[in-house]
DONU-974580 format. One record per residue (C-alpha): x, y, z. Coordinates in steps of 0.001 Angstrom, whole numbers, plus 500000, padded with zeros to 6 digits. Layout:
residues N
XYZ...
end
This chain:
residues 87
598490110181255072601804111916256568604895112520254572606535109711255941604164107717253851604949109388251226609006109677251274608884105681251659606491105144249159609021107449247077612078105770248145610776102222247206609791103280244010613265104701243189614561101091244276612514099547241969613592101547239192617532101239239711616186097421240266614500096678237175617815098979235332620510096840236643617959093448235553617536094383232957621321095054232148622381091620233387619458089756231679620818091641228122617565092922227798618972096627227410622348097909227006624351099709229441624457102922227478620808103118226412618952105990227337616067103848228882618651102439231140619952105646231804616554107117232292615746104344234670619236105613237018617936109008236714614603108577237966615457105892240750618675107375241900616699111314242803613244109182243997615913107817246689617790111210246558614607112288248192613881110068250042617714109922252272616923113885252169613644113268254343615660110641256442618774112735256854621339109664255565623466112754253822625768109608252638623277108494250594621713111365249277625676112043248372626012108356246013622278109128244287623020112556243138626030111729242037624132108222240489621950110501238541624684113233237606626672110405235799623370109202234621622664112479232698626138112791231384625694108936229632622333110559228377624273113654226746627065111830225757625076109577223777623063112419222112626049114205221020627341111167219647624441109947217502623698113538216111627831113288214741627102110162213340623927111247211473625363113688209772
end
């Protein structure tokens, strides 16, 4: 199999992810700030990363890092705040 295989196979998988997140979110079956939502951006948002890298769509590649960056922050911003409140 060639890459291209391989990037798409990437890419869809990343949509899927970011799919099932935002469900998931509107069905009330997570919250917005829970780390398996967040977890779910993370992974889709660089799978697609990578694949708009292979493709060259710079644009894109642009909105999912950025996706994932604000992704990770939600993740350590919600870390910080439950070891606070456990003390």
């Amino acid at each position: 199999m060639n890459n291209q295989f391989w990037f798409d196979a990437v890419g869809w998988l990343g949509a899927a992810a970011l799919l099932v997140a935002y469900a998931m979110v509107s069905s009330r079956r997570l919250e917005g700030h829970s780390p398996v939502f967040q977890f779910l951006n993370v992974g889709g948002s660089l799978l697609l990363a990578a694949n708009t890298i292979f493709y060259g769509s710079y644009p894109s590649t642009f909105v999912n890092v950025i996706w994932a960056a604000i992704a990770v922050f939600s993740i350590a911003t919600h870390k910080r705040i439950s070891s606070r409140q456990q003390r």
